[in-house]
N, CA, C and O atoms as a GROMACS GRO file, in nm:
protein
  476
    1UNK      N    1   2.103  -0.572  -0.149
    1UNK     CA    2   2.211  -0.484  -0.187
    1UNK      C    3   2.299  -0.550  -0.293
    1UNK      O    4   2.261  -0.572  -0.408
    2UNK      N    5   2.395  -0.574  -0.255
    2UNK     CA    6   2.502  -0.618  -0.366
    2UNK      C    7   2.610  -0.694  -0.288
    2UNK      O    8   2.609  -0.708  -0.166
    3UNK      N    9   2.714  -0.749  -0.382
    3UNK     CA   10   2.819  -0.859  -0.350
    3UNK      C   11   2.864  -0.743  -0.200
    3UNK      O   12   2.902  -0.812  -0.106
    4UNK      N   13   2.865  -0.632  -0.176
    4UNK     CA   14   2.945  -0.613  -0.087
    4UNK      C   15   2.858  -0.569   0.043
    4UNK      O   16   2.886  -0.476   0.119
    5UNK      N   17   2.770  -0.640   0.051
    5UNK     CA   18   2.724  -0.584   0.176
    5UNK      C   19   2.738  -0.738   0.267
    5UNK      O   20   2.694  -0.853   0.265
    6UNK      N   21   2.837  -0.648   0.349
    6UNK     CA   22   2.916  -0.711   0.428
    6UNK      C   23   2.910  -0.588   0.587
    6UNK      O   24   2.941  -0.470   0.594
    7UNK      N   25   2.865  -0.672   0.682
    7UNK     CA   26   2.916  -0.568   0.822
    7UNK      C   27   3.032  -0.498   0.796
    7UNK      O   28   3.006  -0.378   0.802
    8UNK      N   29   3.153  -0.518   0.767
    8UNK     CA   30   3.253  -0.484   0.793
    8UNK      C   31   3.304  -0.422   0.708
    8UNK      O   32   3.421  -0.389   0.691
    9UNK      N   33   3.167  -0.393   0.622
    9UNK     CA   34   3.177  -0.261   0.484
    9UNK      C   35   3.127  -0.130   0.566
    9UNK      O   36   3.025  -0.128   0.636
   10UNK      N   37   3.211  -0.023   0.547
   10UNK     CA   38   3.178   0.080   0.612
   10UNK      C   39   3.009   0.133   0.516
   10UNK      O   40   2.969   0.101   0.404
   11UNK      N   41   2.958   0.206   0.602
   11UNK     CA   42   2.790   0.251   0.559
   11UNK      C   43   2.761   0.292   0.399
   11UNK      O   44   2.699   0.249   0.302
   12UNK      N   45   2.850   0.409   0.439
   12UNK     CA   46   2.852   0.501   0.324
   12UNK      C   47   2.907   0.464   0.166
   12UNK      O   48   2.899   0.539   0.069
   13UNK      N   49   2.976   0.302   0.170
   13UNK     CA   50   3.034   0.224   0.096
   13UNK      C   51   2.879   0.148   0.019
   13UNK      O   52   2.834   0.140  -0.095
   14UNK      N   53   2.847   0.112   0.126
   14UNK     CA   54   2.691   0.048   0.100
   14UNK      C   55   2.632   0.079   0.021
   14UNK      O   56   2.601   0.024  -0.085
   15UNK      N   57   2.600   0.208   0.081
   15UNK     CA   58   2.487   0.329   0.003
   15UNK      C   59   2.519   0.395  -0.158
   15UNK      O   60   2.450   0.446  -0.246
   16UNK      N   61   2.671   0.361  -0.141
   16UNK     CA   62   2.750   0.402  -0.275
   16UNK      C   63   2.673   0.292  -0.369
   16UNK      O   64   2.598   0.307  -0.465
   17UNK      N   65   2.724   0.172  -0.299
   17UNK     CA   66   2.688   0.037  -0.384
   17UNK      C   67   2.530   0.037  -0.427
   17UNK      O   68   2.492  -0.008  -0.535
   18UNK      N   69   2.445   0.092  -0.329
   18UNK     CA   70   2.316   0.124  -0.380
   18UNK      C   71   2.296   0.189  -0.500
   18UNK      O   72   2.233   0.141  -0.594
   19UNK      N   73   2.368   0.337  -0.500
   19UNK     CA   74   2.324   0.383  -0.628
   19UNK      C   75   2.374   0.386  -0.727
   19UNK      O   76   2.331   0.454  -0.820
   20UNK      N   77   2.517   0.286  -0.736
   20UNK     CA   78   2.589   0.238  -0.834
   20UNK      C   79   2.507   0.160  -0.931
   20UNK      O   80   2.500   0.173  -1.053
   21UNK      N   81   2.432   0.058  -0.834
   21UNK     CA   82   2.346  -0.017  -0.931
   21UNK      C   83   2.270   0.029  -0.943
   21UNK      O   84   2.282   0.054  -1.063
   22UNK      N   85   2.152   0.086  -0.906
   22UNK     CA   86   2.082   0.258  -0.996
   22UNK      C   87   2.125   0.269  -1.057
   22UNK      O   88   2.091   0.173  -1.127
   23UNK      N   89   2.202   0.327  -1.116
   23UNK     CA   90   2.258   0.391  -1.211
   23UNK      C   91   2.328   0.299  -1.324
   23UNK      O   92   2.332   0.338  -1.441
   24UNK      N   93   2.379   0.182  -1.285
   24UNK     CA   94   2.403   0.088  -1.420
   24UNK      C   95   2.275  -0.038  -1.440
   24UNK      O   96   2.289  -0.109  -1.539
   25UNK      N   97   2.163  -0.065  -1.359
   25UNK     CA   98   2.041  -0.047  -1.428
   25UNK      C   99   1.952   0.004  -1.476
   25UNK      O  100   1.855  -0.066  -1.506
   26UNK      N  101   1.951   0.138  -1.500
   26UNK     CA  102   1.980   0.230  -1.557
   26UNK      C  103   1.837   0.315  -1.507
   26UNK      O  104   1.784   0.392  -1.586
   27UNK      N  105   1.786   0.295  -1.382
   27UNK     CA  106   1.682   0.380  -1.253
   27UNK      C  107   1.744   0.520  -1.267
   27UNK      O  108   1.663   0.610  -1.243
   28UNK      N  109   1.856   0.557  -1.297
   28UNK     CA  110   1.908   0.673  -1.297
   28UNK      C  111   1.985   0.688  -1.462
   28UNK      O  112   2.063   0.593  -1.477
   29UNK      N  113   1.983   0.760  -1.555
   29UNK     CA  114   2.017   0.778  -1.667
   29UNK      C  115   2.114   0.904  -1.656
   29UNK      O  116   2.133   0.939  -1.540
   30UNK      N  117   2.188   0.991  -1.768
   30UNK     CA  118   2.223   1.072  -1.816
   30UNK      C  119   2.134   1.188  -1.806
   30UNK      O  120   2.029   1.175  -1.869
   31UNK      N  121   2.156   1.318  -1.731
   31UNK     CA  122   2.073   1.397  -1.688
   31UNK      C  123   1.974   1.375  -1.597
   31UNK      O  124   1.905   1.475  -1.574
   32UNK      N  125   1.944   1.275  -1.536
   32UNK     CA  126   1.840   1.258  -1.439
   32UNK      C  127   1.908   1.278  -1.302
   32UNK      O  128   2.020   1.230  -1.283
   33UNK      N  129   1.850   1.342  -1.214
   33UNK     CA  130   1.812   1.352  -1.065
   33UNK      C  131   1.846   1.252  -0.995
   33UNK      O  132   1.780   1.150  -1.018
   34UNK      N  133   1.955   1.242  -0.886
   34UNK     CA  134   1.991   1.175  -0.817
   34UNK      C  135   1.856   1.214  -0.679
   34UNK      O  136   1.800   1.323  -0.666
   35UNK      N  137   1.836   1.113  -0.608
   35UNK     CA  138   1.732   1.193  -0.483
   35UNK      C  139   1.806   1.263  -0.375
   35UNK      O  140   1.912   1.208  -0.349
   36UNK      N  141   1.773   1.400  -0.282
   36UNK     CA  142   1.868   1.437  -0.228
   36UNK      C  143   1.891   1.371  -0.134
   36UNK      O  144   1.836   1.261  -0.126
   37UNK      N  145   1.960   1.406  -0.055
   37UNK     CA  146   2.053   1.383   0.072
   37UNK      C  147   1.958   1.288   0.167
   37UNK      O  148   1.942   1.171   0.203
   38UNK      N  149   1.916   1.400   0.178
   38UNK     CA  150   1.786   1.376   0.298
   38UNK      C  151   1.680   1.247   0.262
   38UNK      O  152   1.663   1.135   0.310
   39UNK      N  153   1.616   1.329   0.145
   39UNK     CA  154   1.553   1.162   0.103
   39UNK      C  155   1.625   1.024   0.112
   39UNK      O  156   1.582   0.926   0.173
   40UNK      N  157   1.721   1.030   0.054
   40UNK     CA  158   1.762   0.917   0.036
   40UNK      C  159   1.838   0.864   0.188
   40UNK      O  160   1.890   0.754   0.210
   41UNK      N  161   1.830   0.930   0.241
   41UNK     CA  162   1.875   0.865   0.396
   41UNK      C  163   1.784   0.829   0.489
   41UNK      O  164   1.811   0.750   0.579
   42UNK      N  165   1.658   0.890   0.470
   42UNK     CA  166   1.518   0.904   0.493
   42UNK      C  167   1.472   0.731   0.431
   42UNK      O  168   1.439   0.645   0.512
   43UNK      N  169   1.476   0.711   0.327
   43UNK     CA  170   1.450   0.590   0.254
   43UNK      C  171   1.542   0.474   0.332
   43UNK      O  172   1.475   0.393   0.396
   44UNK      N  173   1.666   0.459   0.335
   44UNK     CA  174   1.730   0.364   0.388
   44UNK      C  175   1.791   0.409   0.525
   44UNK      O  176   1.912   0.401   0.546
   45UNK      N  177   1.714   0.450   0.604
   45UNK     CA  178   1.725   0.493   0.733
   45UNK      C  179   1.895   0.503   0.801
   45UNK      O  180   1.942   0.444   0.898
   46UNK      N  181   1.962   0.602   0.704
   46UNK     CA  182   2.082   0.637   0.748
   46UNK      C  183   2.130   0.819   0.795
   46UNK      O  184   2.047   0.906   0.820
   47UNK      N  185   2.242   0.834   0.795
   47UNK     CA  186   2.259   0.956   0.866
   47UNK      C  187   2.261   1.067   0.710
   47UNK      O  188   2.332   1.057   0.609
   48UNK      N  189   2.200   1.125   0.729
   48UNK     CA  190   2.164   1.235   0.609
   48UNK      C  191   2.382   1.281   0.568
   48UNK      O  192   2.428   1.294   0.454
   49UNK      N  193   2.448   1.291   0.677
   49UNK     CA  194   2.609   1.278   0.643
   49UNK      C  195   2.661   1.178   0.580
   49UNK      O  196   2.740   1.176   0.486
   50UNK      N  197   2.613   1.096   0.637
   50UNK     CA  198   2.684   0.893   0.529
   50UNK      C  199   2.650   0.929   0.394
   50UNK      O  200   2.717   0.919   0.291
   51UNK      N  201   2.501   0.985   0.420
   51UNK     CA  202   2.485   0.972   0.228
   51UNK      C  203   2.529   1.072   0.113
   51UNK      O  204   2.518   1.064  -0.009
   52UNK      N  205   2.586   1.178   0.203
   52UNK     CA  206   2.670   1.261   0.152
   52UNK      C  207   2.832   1.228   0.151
   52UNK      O  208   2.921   1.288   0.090
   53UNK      N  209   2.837   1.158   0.203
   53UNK     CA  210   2.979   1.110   0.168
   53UNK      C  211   2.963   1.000   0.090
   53UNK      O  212   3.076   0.957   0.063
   54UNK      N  213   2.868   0.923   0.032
   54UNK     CA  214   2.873   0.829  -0.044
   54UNK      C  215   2.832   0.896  -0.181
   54UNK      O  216   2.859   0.841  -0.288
   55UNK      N  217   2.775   1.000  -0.174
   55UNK     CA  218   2.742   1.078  -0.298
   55UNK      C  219   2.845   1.145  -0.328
   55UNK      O  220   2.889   1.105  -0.436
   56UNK      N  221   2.923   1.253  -0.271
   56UNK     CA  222   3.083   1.265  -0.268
   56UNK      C  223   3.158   1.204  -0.364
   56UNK      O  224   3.213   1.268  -0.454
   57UNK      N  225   3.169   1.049  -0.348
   57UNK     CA  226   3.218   1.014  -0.440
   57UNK      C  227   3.195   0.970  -0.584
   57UNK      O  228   3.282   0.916  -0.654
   58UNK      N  229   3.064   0.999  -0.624
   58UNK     CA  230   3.053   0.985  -0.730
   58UNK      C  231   3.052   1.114  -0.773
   58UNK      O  232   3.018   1.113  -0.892
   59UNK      N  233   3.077   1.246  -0.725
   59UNK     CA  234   3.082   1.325  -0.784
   59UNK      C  235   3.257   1.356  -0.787
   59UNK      O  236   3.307   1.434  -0.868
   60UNK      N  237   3.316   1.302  -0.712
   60UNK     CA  238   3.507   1.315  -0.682
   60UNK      C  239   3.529   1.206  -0.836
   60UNK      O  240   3.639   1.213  -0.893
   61UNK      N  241   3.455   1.142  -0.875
   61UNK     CA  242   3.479   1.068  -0.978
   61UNK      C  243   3.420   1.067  -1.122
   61UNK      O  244   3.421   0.988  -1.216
   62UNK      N  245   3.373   1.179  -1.101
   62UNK     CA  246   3.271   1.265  -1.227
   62UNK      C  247   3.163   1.191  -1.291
   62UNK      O  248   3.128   1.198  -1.409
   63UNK      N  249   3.090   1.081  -1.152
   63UNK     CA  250   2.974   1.017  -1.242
   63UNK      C  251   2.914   1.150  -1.233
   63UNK      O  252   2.902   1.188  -1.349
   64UNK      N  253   2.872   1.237  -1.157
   64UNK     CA  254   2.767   1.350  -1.135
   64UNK      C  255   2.798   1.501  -1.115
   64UNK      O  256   2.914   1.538  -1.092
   65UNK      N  257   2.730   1.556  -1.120
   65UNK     CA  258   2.759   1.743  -1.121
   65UNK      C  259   2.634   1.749  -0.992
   65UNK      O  260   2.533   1.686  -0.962
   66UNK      N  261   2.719   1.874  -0.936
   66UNK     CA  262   2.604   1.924  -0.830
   66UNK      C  263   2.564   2.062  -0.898
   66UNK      O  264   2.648   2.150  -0.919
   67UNK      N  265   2.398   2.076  -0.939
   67UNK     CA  266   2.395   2.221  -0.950
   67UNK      C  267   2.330   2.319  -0.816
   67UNK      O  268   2.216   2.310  -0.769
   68UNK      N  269   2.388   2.368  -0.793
   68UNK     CA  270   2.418   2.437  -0.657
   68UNK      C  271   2.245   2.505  -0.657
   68UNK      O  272   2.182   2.570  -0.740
   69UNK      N  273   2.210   2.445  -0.504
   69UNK     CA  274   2.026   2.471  -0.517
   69UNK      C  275   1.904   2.420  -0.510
   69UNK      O  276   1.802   2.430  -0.442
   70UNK      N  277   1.978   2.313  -0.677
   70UNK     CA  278   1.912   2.183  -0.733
   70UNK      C  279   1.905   2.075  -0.684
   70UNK      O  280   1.812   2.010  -0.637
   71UNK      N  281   2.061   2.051  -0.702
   71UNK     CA  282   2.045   1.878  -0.704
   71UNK      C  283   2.180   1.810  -0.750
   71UNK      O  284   2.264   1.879  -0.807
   72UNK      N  285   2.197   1.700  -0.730
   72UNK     CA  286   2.256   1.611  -0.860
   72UNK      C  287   2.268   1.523  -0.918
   72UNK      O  288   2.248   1.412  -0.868
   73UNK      N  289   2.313   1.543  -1.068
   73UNK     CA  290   2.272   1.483  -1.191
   73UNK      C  291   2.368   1.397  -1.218
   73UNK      O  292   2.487   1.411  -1.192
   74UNK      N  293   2.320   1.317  -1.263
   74UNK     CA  294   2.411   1.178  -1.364
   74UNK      C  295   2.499   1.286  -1.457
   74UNK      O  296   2.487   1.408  -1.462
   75UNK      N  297   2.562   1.226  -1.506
   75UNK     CA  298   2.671   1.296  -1.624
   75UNK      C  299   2.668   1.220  -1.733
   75UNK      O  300   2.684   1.099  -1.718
   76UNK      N  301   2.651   1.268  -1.849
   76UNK     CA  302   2.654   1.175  -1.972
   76UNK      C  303   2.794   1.132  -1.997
   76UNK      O  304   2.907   1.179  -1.982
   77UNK      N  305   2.743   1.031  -2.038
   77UNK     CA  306   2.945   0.871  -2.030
   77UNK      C  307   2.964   0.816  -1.875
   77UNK      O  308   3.038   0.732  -1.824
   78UNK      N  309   2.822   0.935  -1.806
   78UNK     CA  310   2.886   0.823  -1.644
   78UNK      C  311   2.861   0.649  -1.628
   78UNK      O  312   2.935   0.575  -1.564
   79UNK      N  313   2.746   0.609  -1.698
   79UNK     CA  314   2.704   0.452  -1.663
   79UNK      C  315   2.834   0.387  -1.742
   79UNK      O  316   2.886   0.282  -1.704
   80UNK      N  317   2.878   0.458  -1.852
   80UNK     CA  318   2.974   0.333  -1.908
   80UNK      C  319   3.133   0.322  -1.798
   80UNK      O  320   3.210   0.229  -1.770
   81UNK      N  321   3.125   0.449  -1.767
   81UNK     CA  322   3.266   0.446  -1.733
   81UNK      C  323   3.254   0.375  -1.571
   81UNK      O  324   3.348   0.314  -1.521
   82UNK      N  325   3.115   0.396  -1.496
   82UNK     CA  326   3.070   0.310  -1.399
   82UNK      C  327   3.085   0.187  -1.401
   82UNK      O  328   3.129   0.116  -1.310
   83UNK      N  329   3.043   0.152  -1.520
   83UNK     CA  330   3.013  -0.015  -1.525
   83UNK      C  331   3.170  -0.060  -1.548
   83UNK      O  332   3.188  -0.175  -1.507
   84UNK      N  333   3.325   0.021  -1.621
   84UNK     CA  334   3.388  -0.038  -1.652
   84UNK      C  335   3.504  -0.037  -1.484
   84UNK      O  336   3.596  -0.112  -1.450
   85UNK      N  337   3.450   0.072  -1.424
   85UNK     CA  338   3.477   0.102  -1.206
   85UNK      C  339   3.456  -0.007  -1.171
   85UNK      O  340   3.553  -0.075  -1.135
   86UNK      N  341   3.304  -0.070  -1.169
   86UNK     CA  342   3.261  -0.111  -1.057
   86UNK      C  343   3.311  -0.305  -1.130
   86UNK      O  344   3.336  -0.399  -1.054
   87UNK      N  345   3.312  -0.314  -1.275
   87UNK     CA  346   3.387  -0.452  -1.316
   87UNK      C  347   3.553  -0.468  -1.264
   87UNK      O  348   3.593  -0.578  -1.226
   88UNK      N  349   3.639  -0.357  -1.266
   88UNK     CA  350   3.765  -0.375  -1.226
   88UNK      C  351   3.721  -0.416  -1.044
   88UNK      O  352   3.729  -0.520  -0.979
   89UNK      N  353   3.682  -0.297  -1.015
   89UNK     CA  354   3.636  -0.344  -0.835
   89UNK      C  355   3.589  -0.497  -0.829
   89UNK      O  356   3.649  -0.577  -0.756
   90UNK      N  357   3.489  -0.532  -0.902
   90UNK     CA  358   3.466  -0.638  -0.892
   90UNK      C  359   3.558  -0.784  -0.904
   90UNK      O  360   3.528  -0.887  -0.842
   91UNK      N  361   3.696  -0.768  -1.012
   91UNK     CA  362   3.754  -0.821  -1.058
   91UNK      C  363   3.842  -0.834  -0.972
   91UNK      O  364   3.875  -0.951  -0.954
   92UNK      N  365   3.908  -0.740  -0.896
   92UNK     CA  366   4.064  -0.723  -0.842
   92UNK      C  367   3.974  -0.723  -0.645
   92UNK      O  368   4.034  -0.751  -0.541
   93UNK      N  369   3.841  -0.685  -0.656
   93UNK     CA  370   3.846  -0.684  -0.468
   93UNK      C  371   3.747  -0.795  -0.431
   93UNK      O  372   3.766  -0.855  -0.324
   94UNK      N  373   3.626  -0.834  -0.523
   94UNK     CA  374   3.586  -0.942  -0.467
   94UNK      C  375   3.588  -1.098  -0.545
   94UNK      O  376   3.581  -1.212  -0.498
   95UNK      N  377   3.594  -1.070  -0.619
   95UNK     CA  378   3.654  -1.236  -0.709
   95UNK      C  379   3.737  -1.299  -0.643
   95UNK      O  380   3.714  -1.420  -0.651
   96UNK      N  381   3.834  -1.272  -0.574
   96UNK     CA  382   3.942  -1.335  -0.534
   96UNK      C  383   3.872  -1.410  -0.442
   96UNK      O  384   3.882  -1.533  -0.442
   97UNK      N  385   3.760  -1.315  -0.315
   97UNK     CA  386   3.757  -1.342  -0.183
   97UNK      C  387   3.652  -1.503  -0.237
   97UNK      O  388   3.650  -1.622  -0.205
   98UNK      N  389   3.577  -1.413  -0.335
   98UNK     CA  390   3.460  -1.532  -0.383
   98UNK      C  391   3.503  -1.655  -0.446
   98UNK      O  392   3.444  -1.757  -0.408
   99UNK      N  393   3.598  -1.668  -0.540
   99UNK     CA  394   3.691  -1.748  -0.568
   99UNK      C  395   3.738  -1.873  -0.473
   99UNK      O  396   3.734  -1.995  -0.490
  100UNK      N  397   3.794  -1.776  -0.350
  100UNK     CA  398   3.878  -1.890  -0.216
  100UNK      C  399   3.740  -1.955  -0.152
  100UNK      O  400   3.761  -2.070  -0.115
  101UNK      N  401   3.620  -1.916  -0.132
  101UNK     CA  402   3.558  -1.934  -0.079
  101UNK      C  403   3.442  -2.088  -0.196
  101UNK      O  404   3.359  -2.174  -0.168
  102UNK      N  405   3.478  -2.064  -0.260
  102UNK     CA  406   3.426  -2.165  -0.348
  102UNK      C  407   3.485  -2.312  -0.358
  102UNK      O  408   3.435  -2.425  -0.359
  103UNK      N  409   3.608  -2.265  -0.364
  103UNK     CA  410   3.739  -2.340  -0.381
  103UNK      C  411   3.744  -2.415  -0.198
  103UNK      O  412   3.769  -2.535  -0.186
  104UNK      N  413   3.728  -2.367  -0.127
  104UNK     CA  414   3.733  -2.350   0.009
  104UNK      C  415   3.580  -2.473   0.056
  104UNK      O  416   3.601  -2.563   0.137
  105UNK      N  417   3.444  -2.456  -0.005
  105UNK     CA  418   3.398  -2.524   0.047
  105UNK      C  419   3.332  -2.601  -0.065
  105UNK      O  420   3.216  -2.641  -0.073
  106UNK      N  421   3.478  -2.616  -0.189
  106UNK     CA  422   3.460  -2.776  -0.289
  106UNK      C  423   3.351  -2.765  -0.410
  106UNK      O  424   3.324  -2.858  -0.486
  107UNK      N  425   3.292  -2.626  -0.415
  107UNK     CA  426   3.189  -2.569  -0.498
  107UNK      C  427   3.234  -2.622  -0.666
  107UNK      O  428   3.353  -2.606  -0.694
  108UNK      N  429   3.169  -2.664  -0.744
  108UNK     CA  430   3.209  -2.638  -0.904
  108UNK      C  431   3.192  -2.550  -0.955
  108UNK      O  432   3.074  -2.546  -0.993
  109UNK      N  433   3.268  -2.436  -0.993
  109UNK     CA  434   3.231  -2.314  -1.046
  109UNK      C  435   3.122  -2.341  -1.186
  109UNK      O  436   3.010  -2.291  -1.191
  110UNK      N  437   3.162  -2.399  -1.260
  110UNK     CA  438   3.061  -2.395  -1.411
  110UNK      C  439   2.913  -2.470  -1.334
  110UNK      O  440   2.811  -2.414  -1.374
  111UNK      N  441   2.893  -2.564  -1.249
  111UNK     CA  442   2.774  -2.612  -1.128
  111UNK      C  443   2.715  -2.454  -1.105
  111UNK      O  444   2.605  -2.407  -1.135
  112UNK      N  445   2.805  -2.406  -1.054
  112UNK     CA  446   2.751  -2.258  -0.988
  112UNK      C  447   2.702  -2.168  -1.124
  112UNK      O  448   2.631  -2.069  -1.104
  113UNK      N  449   2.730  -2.192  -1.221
  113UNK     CA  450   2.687  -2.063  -1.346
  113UNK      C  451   2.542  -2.132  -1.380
  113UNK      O  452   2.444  -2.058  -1.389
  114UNK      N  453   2.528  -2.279  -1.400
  114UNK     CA  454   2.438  -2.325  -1.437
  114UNK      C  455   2.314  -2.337  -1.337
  114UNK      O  456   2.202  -2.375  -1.371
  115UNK      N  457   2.352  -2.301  -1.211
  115UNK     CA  458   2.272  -2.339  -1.115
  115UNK      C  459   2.219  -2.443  -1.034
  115UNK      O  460   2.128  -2.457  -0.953
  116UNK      N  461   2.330  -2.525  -1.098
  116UNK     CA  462   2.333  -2.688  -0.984
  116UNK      C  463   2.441  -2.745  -0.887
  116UNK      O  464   2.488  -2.858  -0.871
  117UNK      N  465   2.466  -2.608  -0.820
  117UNK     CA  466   2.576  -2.595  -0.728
  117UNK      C  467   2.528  -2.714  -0.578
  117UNK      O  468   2.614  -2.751  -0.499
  118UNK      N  469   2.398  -2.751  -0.568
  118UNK     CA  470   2.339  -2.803  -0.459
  118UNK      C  471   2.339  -2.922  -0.480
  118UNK      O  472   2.255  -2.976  -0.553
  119UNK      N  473   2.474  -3.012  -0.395
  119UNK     CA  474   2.468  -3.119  -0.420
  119UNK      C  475   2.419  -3.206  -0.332
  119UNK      O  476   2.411  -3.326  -0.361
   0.00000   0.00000   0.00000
């Protein structure tokens, strides 16, 4: 999953985080088909409701349109304005935690970019 899968991340947060990154690696584009409800709860064995409330919000936030019937679609300008969401989220909710925790068990951050954090 991603930096936030954490127990104590509610489900439907998860599943968000799933198709967030879909969608800014770009598995999902501008006009393409989100999978429905069902499938996609079917796939990551959750409640066909969680994944509608995690889809919810990308449509409360205009990555997507529902066409009533169909389906729903990515929105063109959604990956940029995603990627510039999910960098502030990243910036202001988990940097900090990742930050103390580095700092916390003596880590070298530029060690950690290069990949010789293992001392």
């Amino acid at each position: 999953m991603t930096a936030i899968d954490h127990e104590d991340t509610p489900v439907y947060l998860r599943l968000r985080a799933l198709v967030a990154a879909a969608i800014l690696r770009g598995d999902y584009r501008a006009g393409d088909q989100l999978p429905s409800v069902r499938a996609f709860a079917a796939e990551h064995g959750a409640n066909p409701l969680t994944v509608a409330k995690a889809y919810q919000t990308f449509q409360d936030d205009g990555y997507v349109e529902v066409r009533r019937g169909v389906g729903m679609f990515v929105l063109p300008g959604a990956v940029e304005r995603l990627c510039v969401a999910e960098r502030e989220r990243f910036l202001t909710g988990h940097w900090p935690r990742i930050r103390q925790h580095i700092d916390l068990l003596g880590l070298d951050p530029r060690a950690l970019l290069e990949d010789r954090a293992i001392a």
